[in-house]
N, C-alpha and C positions, 0 to 999 in steps of 0.2 A: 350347419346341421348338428355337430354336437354339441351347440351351445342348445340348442332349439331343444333336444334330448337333456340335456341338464337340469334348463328351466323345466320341461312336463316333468319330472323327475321330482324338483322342489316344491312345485304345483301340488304334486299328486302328492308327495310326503307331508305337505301340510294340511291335508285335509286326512291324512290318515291318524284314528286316536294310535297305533299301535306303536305308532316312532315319532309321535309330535312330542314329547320331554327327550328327545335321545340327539345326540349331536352325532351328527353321519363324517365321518372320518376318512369313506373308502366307498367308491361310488364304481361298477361297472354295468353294463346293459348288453343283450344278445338279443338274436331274433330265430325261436326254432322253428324244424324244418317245416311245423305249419304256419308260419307266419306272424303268430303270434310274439306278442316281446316283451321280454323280461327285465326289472331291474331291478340287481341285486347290491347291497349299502354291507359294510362294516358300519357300524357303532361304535360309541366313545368307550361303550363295556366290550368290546369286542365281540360281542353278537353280528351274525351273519343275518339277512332276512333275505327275502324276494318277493317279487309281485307282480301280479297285469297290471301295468300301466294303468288300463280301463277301467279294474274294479277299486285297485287301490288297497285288496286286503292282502297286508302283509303276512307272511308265514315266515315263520322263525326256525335255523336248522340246527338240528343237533348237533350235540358238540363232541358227541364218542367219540375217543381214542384221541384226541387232541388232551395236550397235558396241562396239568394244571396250571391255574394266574396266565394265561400266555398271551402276547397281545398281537394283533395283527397289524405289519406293516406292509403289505401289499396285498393286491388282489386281482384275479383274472378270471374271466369266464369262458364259455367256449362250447359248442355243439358238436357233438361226434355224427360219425357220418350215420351213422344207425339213429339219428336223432335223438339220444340223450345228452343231457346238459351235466357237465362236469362246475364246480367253484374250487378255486386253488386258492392258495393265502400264503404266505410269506412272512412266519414269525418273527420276534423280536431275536432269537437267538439264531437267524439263515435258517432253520430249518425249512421245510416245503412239504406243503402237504393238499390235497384235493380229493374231495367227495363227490358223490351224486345226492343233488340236494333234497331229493325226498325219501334218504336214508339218512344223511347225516350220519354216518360211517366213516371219518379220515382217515385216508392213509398216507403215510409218509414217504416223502418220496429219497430212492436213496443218492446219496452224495459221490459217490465214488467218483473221481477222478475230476473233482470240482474243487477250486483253488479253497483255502478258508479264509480269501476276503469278505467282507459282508458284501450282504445282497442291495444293490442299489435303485434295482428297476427289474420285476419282472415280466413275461408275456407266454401267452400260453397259445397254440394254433394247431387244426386241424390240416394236413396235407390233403390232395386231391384224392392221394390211394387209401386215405383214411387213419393214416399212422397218426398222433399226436407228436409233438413238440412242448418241450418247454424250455425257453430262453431268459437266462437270466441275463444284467450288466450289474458287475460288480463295482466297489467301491476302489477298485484298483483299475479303472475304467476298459477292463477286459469282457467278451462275449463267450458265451458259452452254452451249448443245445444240449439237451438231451429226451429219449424215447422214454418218459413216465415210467414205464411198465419194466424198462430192462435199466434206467439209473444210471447207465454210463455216459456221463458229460467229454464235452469234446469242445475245446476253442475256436472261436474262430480268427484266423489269422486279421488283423487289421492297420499294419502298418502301411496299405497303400493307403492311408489317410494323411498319410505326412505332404 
């Protein structure tokens, strides 16, 4: 299935003139709450876009309040329970940040109580009672959650993996 999403993904990317010269670096896809589905690329310039699959026209988001030169090494998407669509990203320096992509508005998110190894692998998810999550693994191959909105990270224990 997500190879299947990959390929329409590369399909649909090359028949669009808006990112046919741009090498796509950071690929994620959603489905909002009307069913419709969205997929959204980082760029080799670190441009974020998105699109219907269907039409194929790419829209570009703003890059407010995100600092200057900065490059994105990770990326996640995610549907809030009220159906709006959130994009997170994961700078070249840990930082973290996520918008509502038809504002293009960043905010950063804060660190508090988050080791300062770098960030290895992020993920972002909606719970059933509608809180957000976001979950990083660090480069110190440690877990770690936290609530977007209130920044305070918390470990997770994982040494029953031994």
């Amino acid at each position: 299935m997500k190879k299947t999403i990959i390929l329409a993904a590369i399909a649909c990317l090359s028949l669009s003139g808006a990112l046919l010269a741009k090498d796509i670096k950071h690929f994620s896809s959603y489905v909002k709450s009307s069913g419709e589905t969205r997929f959204v690329t980082v760029t080799d310039d670190n441009s974020v876009w998105f699109a219907d699959p269907n039409t194929g026209e790419w829209r570009k988001v703003d890059t407010k309040n995100l600092p200057a030169k900065y490059a994105v090494k990770c990326l996640d998407t995610y549907v809030k329970s009220n159906g709006d669509t959130r994009f997170c990203i994961v700078l070249s320096d840990n930082s973290i940040w996520f918008t509502d992509p038809n504002l293009g508005e960043w905010r950063k998110v804060d660190k508090e109580g988050l080791p300062s190894s770098g960030i290895k692998s992020f993920n972002a998810y909606v719970k059933s009672n509608g809180d957000t999550r976001f979950c990083v693994l660090l480069d110190n191959n440690t877990i770690w959650f936290a609530d977007p909105n209130a920044g305070e990270w918390h470990g997770v224990e994982t040494s029953g993996m031994n």
